[in-house]
Backbone as XML, in Angstrom:
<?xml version="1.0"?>
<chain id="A" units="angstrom">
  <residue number="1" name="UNK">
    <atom name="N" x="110.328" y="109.036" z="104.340"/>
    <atom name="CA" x="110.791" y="108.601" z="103.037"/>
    <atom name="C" x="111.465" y="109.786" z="102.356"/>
  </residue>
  <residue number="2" name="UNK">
    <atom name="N" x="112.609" y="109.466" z="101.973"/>
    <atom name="CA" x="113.765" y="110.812" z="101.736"/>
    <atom name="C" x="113.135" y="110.674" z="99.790"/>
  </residue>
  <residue number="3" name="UNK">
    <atom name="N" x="113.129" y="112.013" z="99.422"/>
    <atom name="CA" x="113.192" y="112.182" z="97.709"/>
    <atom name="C" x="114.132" y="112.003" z="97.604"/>
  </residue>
  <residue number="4" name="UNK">
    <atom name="N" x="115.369" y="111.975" z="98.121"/>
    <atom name="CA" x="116.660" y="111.677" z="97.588"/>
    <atom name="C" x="117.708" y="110.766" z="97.578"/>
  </residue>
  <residue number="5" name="UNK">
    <atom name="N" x="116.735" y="109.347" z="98.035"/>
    <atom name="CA" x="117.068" y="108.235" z="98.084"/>
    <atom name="C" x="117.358" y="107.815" z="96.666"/>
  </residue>
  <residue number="6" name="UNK">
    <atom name="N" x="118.739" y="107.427" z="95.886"/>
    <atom name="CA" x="118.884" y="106.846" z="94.799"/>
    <atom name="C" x="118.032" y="105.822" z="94.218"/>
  </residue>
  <residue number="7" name="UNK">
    <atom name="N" x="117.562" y="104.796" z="94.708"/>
    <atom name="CA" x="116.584" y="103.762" z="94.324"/>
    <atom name="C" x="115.261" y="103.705" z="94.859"/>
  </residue>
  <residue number="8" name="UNK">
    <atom name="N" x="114.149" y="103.412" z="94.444"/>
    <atom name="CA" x="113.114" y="102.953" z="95.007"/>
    <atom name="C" x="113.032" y="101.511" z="94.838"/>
  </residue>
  <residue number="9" name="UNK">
    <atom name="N" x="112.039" y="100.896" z="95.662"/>
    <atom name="CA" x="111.655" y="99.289" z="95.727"/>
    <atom name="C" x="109.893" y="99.986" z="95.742"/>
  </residue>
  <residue number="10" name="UNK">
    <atom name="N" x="109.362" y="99.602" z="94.955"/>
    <atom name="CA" x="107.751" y="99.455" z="94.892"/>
    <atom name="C" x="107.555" y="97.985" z="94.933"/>
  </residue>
  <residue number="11" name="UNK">
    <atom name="N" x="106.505" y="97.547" z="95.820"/>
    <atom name="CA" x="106.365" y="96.375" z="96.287"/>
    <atom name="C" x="104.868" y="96.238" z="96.131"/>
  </residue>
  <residue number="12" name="UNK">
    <atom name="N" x="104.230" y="94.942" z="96.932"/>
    <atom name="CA" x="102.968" y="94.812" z="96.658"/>
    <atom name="C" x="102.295" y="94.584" z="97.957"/>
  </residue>
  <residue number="13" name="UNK">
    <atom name="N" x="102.280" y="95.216" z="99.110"/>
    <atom name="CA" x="101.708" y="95.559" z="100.714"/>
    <atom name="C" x="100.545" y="94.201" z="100.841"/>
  </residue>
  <residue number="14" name="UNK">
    <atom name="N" x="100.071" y="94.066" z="99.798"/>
    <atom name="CA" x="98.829" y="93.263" z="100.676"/>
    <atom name="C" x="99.599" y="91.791" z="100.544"/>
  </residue>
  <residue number="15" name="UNK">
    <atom name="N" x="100.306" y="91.709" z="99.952"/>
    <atom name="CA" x="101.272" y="90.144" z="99.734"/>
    <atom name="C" x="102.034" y="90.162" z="100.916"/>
  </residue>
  <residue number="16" name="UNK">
    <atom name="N" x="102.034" y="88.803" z="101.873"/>
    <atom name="CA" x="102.697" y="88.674" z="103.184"/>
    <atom name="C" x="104.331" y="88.131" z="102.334"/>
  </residue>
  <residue number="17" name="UNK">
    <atom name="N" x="104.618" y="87.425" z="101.236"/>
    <atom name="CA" x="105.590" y="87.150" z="100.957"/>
    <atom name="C" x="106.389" y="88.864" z="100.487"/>
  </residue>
  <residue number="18" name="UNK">
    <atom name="N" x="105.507" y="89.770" z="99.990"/>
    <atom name="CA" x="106.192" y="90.616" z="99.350"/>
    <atom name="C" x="107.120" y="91.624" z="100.628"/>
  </residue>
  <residue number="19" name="UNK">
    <atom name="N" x="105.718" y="91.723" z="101.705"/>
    <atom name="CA" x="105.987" y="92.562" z="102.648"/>
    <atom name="C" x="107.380" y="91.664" z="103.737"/>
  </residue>
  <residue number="20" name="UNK">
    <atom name="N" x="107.466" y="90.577" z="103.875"/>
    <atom name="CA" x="108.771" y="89.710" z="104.261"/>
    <atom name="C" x="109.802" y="90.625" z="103.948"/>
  </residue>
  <residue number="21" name="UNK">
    <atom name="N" x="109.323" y="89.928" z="102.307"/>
    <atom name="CA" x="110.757" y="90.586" z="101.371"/>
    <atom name="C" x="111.102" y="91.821" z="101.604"/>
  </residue>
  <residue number="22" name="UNK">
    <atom name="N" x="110.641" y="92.945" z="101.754"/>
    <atom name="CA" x="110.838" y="94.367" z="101.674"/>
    <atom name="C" x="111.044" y="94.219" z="103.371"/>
  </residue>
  <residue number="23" name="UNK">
    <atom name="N" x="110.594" y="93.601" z="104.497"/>
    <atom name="CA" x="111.611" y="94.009" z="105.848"/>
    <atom name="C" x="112.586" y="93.262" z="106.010"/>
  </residue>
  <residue number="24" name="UNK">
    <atom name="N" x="113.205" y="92.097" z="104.843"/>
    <atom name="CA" x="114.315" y="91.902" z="105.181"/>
    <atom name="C" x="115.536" y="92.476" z="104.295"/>
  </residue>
  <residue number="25" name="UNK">
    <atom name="N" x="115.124" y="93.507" z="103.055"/>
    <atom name="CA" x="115.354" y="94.163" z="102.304"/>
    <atom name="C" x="116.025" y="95.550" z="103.149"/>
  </residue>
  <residue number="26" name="UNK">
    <atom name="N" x="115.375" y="96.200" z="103.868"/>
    <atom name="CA" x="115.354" y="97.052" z="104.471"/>
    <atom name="C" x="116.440" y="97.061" z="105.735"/>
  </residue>
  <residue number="27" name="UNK">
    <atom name="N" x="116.528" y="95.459" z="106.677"/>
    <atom name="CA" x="117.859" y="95.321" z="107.147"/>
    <atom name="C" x="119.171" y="95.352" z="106.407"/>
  </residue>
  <residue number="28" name="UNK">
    <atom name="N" x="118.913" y="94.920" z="104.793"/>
    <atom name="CA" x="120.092" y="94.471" z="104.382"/>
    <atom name="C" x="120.478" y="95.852" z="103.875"/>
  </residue>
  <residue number="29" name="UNK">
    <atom name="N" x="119.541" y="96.981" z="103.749"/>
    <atom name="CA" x="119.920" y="98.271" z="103.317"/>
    <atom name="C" x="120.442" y="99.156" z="104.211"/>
  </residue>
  <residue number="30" name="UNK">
    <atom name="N" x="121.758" y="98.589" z="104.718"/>
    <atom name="CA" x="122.166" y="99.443" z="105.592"/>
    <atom name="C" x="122.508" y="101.250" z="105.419"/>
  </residue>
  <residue number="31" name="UNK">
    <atom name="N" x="123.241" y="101.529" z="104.295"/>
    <atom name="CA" x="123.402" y="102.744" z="104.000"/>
    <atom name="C" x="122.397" y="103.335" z="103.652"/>
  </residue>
  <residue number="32" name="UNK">
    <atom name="N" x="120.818" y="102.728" z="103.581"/>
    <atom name="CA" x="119.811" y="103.504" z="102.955"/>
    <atom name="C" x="119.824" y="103.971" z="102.108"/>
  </residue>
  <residue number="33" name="UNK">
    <atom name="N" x="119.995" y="103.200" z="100.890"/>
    <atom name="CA" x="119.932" y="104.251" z="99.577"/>
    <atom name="C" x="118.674" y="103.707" z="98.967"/>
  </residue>
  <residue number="34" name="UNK">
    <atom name="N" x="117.859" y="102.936" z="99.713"/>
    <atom name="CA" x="116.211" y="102.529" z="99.114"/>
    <atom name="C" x="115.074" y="103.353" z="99.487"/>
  </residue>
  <residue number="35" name="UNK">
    <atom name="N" x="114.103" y="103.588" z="99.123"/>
    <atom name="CA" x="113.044" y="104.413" z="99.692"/>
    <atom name="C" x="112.001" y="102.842" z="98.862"/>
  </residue>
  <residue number="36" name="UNK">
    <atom name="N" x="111.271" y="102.928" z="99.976"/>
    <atom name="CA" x="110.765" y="102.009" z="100.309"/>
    <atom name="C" x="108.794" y="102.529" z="100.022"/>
  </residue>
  <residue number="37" name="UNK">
    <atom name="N" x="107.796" y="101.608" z="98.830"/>
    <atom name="CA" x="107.060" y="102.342" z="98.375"/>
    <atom name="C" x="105.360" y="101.249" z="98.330"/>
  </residue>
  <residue number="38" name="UNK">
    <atom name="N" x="104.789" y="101.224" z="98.622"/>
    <atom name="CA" x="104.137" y="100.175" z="97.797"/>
    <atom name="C" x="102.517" y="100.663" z="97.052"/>
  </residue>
  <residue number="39" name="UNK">
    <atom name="N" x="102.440" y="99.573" z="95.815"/>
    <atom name="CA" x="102.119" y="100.050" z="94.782"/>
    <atom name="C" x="100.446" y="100.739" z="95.626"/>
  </residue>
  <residue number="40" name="UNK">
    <atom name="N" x="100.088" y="100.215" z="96.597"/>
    <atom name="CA" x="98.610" y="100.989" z="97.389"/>
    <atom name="C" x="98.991" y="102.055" z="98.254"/>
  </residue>
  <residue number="41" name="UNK">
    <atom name="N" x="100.098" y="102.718" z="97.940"/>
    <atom name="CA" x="100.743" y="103.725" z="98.669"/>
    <atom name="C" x="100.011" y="105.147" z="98.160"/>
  </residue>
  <residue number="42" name="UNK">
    <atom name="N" x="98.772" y="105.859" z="98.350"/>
    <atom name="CA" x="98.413" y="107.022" z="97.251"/>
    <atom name="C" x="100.020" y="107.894" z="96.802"/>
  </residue>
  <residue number="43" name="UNK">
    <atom name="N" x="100.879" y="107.992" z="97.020"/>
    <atom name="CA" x="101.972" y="108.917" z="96.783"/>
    <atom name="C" x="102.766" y="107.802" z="95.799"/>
  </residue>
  <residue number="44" name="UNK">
    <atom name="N" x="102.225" y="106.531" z="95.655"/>
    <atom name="CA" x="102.901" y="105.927" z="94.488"/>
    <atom name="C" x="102.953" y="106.906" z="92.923"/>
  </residue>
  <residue number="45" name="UNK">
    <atom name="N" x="101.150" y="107.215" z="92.492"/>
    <atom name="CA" x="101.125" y="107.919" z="92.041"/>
    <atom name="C" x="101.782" y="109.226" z="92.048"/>
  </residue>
  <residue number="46" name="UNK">
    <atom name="N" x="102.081" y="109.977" z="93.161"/>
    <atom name="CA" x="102.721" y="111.190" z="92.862"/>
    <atom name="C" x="104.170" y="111.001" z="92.430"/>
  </residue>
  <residue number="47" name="UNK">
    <atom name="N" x="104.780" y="110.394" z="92.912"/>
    <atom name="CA" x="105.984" y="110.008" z="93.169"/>
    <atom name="C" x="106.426" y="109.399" z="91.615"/>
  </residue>
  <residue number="48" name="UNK">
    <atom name="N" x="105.875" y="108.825" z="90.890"/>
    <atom name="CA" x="105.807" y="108.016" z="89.755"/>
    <atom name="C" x="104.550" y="108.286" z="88.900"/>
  </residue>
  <residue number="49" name="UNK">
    <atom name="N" x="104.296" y="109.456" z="87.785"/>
    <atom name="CA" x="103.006" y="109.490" z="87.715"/>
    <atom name="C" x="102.925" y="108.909" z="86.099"/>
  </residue>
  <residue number="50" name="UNK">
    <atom name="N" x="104.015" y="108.895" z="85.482"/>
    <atom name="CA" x="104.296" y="108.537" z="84.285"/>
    <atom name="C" x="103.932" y="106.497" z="84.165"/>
  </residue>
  <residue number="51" name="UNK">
    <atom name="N" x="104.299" y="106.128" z="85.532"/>
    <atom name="CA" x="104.021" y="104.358" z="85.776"/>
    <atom name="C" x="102.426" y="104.024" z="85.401"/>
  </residue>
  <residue number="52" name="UNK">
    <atom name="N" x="102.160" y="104.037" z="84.015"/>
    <atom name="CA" x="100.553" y="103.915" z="83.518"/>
    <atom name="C" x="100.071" y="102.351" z="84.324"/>
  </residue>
  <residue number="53" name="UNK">
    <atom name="N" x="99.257" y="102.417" z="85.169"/>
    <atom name="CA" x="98.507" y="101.072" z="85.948"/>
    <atom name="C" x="97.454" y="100.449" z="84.539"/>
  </residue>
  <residue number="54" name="UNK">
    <atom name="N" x="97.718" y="100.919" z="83.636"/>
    <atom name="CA" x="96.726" y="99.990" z="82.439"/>
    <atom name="C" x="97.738" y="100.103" z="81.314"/>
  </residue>
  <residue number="55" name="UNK">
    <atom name="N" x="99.285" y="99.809" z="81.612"/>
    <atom name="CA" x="100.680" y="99.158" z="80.577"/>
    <atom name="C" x="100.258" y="98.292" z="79.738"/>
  </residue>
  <residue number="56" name="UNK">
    <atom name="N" x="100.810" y="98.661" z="78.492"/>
    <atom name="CA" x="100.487" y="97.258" z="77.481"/>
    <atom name="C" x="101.126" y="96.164" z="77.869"/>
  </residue>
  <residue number="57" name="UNK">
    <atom name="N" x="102.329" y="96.068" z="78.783"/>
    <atom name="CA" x="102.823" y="94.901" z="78.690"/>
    <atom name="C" x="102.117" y="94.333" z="80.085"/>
  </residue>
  <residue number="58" name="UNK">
    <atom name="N" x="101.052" y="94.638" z="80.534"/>
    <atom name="CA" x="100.338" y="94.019" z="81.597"/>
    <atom name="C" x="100.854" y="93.985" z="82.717"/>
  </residue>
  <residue number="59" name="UNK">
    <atom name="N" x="101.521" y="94.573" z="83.751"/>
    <atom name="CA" x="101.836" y="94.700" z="84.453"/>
    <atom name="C" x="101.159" y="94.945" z="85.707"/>
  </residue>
  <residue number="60" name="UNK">
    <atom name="N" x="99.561" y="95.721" z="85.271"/>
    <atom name="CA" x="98.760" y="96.161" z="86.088"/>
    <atom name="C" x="97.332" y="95.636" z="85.310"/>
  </residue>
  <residue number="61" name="UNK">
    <atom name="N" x="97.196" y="94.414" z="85.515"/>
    <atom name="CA" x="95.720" y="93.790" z="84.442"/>
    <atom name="C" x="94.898" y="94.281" z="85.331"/>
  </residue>
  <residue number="62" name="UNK">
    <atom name="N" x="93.719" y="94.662" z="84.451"/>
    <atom name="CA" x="92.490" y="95.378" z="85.020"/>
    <atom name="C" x="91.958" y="94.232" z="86.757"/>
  </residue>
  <residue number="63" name="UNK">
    <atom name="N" x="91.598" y="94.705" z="87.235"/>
    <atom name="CA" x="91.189" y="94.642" z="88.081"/>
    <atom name="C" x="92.028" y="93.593" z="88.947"/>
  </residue>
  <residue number="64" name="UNK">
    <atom name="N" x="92.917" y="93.561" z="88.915"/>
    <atom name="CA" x="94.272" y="92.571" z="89.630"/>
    <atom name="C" x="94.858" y="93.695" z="90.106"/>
  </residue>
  <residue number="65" name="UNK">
    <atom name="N" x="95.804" y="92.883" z="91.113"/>
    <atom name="CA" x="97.007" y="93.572" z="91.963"/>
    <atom name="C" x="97.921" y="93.225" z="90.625"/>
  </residue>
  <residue number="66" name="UNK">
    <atom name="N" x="99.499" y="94.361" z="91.206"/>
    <atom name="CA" x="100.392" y="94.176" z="90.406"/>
    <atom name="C" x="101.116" y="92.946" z="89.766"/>
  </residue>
  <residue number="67" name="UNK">
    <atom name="N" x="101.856" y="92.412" z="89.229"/>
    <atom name="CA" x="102.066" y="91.133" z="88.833"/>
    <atom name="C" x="103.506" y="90.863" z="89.268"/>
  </residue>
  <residue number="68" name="UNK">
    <atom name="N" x="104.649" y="92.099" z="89.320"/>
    <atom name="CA" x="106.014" y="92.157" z="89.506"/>
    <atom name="C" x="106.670" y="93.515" z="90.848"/>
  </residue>
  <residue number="69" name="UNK">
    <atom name="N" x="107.099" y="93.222" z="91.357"/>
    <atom name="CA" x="107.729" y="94.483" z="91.738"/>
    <atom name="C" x="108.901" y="95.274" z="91.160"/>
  </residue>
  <residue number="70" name="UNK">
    <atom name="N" x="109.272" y="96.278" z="91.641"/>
    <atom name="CA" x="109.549" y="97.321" z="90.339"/>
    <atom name="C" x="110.912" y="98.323" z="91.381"/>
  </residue>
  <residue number="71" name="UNK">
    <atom name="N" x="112.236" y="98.419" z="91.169"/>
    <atom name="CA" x="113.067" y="98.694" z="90.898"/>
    <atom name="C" x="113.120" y="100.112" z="90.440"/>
  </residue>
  <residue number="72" name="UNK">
    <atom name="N" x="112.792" y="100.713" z="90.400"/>
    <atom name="CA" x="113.672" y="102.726" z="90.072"/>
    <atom name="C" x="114.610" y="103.230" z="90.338"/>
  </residue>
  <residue number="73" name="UNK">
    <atom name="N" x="115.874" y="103.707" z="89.715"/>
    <atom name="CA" x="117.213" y="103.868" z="89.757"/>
    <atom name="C" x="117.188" y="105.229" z="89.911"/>
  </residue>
  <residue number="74" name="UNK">
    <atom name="N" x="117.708" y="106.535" z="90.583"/>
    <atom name="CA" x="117.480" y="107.765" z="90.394"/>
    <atom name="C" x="117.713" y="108.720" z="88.813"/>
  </residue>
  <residue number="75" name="UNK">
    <atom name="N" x="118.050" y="107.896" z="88.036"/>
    <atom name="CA" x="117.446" y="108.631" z="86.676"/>
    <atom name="C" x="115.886" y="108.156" z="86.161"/>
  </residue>
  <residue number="76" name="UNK">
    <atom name="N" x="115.555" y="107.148" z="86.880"/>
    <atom name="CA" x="114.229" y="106.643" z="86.503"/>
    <atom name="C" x="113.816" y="105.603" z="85.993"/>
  </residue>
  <residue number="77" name="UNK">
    <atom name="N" x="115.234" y="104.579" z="85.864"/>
    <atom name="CA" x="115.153" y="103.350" z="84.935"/>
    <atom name="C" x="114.444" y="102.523" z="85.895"/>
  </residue>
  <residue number="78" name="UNK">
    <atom name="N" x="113.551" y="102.019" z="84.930"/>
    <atom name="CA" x="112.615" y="100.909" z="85.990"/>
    <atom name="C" x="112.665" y="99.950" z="85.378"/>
  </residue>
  <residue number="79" name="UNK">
    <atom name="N" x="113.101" y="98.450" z="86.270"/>
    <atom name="CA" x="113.460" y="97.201" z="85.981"/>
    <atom name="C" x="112.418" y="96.580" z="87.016"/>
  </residue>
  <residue number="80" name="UNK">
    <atom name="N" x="111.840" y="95.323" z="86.738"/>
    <atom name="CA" x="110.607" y="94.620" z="86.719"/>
    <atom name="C" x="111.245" y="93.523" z="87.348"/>
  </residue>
  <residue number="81" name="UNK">
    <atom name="N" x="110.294" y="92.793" z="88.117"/>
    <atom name="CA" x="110.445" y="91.489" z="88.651"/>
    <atom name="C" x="112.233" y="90.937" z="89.102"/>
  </residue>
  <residue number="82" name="UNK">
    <atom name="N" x="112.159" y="89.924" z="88.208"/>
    <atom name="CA" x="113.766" y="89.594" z="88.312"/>
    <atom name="C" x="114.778" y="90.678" z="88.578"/>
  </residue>
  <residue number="83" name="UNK">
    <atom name="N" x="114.423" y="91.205" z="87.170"/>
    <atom name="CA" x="115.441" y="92.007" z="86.867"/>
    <atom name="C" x="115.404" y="93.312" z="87.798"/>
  </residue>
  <residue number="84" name="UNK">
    <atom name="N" x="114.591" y="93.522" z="88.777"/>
    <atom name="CA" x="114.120" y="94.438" z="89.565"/>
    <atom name="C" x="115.185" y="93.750" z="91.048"/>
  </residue>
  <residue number="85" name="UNK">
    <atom name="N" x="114.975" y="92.311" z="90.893"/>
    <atom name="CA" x="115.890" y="91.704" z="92.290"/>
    <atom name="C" x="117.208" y="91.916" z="92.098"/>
  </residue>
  <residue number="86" name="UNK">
    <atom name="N" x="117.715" y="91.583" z="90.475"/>
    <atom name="CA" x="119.168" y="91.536" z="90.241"/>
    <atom name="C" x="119.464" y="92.700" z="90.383"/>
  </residue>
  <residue number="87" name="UNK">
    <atom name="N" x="119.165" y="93.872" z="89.869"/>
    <atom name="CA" x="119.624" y="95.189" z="90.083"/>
    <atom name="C" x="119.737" y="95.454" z="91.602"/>
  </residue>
  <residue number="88" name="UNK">
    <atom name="N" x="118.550" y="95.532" z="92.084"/>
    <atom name="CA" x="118.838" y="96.057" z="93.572"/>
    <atom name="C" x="120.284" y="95.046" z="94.511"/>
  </residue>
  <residue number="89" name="UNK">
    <atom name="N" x="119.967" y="94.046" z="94.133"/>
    <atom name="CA" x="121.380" y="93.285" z="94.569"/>
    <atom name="C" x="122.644" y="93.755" z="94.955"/>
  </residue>
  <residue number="90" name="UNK">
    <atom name="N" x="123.395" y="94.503" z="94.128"/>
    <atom name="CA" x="124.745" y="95.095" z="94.652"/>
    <atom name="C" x="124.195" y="96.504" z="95.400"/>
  </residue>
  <residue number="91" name="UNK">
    <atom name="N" x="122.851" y="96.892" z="95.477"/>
    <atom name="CA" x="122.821" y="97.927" z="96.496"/>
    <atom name="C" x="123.163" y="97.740" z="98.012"/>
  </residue>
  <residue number="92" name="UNK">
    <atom name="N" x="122.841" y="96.004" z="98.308"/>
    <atom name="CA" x="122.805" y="95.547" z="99.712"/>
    <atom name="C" x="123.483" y="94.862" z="100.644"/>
  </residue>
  <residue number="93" name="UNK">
    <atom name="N" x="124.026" y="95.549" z="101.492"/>
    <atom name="CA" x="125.331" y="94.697" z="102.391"/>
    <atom name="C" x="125.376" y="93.509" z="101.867"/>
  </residue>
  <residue number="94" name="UNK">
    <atom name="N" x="126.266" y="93.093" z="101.487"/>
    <atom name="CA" x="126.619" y="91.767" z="101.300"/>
    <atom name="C" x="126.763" y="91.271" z="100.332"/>
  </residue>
  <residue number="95" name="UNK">
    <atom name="N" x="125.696" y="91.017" z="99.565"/>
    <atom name="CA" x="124.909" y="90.443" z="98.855"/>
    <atom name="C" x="125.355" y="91.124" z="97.012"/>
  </residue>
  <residue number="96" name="UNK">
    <atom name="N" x="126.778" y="91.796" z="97.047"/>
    <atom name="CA" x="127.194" y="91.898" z="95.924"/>
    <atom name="C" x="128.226" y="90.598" z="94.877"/>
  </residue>
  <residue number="97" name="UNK">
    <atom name="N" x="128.614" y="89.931" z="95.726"/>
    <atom name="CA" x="128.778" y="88.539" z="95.002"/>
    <atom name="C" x="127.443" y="87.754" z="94.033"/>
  </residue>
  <residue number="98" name="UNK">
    <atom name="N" x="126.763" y="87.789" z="95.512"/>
    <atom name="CA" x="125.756" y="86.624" z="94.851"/>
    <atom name="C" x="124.751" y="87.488" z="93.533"/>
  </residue>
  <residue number="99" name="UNK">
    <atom name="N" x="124.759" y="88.994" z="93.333"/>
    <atom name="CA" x="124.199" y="89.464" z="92.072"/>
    <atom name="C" x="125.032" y="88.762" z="90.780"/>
  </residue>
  <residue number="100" name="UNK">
    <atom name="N" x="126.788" y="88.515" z="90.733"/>
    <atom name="CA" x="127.224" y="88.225" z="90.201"/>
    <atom name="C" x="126.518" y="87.091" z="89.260"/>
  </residue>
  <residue number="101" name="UNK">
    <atom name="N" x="125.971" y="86.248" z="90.583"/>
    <atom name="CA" x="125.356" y="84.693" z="89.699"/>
    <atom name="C" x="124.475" y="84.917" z="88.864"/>
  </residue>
  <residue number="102" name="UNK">
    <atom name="N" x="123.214" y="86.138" z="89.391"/>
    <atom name="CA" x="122.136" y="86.157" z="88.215"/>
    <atom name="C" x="122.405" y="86.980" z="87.120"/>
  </residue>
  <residue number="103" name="UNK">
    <atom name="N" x="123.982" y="86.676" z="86.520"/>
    <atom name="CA" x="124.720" y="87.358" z="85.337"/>
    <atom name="C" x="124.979" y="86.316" z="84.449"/>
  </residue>
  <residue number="104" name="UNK">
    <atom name="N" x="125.513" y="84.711" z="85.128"/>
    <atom name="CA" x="126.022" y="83.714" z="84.668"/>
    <atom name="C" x="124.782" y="83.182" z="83.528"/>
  </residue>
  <residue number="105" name="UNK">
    <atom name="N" x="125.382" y="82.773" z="82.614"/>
    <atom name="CA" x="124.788" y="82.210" z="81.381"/>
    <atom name="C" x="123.185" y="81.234" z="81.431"/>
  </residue>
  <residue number="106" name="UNK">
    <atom name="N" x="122.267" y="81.535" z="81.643"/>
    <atom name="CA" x="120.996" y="80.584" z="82.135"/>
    <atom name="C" x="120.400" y="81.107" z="83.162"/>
  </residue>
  <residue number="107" name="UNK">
    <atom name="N" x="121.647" y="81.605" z="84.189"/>
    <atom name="CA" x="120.715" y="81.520" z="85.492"/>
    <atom name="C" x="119.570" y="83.142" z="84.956"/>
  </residue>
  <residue number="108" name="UNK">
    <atom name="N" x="119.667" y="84.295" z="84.762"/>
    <atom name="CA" x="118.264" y="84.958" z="84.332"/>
    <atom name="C" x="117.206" y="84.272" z="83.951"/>
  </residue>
  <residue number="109" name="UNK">
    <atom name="N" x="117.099" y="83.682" z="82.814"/>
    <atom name="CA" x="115.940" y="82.561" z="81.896"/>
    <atom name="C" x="115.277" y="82.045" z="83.542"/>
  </residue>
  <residue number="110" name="UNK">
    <atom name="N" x="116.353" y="80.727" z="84.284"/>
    <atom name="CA" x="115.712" y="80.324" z="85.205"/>
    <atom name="C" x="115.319" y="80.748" z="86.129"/>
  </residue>
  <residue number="111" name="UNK">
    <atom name="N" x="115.805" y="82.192" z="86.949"/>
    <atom name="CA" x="115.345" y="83.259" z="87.572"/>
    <atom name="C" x="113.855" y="83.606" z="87.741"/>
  </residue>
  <residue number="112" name="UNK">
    <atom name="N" x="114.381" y="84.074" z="86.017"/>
    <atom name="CA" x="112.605" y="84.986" z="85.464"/>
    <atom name="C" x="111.589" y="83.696" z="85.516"/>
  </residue>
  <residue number="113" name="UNK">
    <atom name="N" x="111.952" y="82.493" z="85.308"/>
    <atom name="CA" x="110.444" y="81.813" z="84.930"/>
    <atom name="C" x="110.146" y="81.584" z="86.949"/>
  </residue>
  <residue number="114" name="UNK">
    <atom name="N" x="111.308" y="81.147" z="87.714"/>
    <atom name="CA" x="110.747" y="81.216" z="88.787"/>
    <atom name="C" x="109.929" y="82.039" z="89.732"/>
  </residue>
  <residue number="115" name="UNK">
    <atom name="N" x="110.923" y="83.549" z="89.546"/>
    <atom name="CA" x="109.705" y="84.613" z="90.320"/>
    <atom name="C" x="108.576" y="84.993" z="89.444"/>
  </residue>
  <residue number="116" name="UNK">
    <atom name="N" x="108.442" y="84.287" z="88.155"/>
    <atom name="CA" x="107.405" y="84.864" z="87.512"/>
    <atom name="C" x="106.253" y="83.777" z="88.097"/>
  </residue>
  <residue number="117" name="UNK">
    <atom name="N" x="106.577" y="82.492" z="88.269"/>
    <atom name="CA" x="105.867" y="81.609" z="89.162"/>
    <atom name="C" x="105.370" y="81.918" z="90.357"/>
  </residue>
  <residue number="118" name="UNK">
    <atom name="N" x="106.274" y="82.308" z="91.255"/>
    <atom name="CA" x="106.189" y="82.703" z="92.769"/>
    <atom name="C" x="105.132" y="83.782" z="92.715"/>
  </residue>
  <residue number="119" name="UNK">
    <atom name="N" x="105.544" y="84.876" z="91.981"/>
    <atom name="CA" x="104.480" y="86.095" z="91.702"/>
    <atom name="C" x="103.275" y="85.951" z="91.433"/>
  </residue>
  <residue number="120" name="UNK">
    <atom name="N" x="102.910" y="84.935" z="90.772"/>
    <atom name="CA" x="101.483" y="84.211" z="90.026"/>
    <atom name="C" x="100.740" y="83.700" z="91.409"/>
  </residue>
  <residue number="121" name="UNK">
    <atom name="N" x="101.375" y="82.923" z="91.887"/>
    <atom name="CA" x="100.713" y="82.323" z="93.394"/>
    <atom name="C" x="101.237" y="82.539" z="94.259"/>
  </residue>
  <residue number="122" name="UNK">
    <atom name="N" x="101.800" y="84.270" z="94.875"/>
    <atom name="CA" x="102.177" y="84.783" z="95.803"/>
    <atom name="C" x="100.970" y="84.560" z="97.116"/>
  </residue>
  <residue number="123" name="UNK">
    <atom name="N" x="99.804" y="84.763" z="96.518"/>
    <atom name="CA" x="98.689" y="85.228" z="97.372"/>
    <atom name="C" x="98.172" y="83.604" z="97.970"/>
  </residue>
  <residue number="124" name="UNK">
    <atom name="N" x="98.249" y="82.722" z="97.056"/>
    <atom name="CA" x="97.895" y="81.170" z="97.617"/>
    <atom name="C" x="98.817" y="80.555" z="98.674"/>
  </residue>
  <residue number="125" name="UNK">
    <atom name="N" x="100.300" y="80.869" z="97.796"/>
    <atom name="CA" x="101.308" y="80.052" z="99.027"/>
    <atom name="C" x="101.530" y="81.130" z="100.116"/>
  </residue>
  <residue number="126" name="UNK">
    <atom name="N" x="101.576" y="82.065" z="99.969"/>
    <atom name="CA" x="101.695" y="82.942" z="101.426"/>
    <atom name="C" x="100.837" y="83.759" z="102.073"/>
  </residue>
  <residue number="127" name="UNK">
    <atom name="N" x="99.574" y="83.645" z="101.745"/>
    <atom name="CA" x="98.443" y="84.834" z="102.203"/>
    <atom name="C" x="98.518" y="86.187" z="101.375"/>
  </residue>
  <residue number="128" name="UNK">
    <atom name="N" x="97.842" y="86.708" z="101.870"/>
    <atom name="CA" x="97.326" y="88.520" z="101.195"/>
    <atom name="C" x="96.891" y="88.818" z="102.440"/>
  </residue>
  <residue number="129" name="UNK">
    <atom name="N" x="97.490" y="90.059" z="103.207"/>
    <atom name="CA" x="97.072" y="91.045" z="104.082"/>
    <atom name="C" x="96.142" y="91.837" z="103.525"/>
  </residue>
  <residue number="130" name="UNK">
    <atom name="N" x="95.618" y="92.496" z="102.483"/>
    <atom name="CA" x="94.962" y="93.745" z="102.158"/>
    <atom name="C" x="93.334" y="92.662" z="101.966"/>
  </residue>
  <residue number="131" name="UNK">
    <atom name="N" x="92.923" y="93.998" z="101.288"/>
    <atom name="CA" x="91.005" y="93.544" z="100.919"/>
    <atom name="C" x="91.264" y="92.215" z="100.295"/>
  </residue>
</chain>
């Protein structure tokens, strides 16, 4: 894992949907500009030590896994869930058109309420690898 990868993807390892996502993420990152992280990674913490796991905006509720995955830009901007997919979007072969759409008027709103759904019952509809 290079420090000088422009973006990170922090993900959620024990989620079989999350871990999908991040190896088909990882084909589509051909030039490698992702460094690839997940939140039970101990070097999450080093790597990110300012990312408080007890956020007011709940991100990390006590005794739960994470709720969103998380996006880091190499100045440090961290974008959440959706907005964590739309950003990384024009990083990845191809797939710079279709970021275009989650720009169009509605489609965010309907975006966010969906992966905020998917995220909620990641662990029911697709399993959990971890404890």
């Amino acid at each position: 894992m290079s420090r000088l990868s422009p973006y990170t993807l922090v993900y959620d390892r024990d989620c079989e949907l999350c871990r999908w996502t991040q190896g088909m993420i990882v084909r589509w990152d051909r030039r490698g500009r992702i460094r690839y992280l997940a939140f039970q990674d101990p070097e999450f913490r080093d790597w990110f030590p300012d990312l408080d796991r007890d956020d007011p905006a709940g991100l990390w509720p006590h005794g739960e896994p994470p709720r969103a995955m998380l996006f880091i830009d190499g100045v440090g901007r961290v974008r959440v869930g959706m907005d964590a997919f739309r950003a990384m979007l024009p990083q990845l072969a191809g797939w710079r058109l279709l970021a275009i759409l989650f720009y169009l008027p509605g489609v965010p709103w309907l975006a966010s309420r969906f992966y905020e759904w998917l995220a909620r019952n990641r662990y029911r509809l697709f399993g959990r690898s971890g404890p």
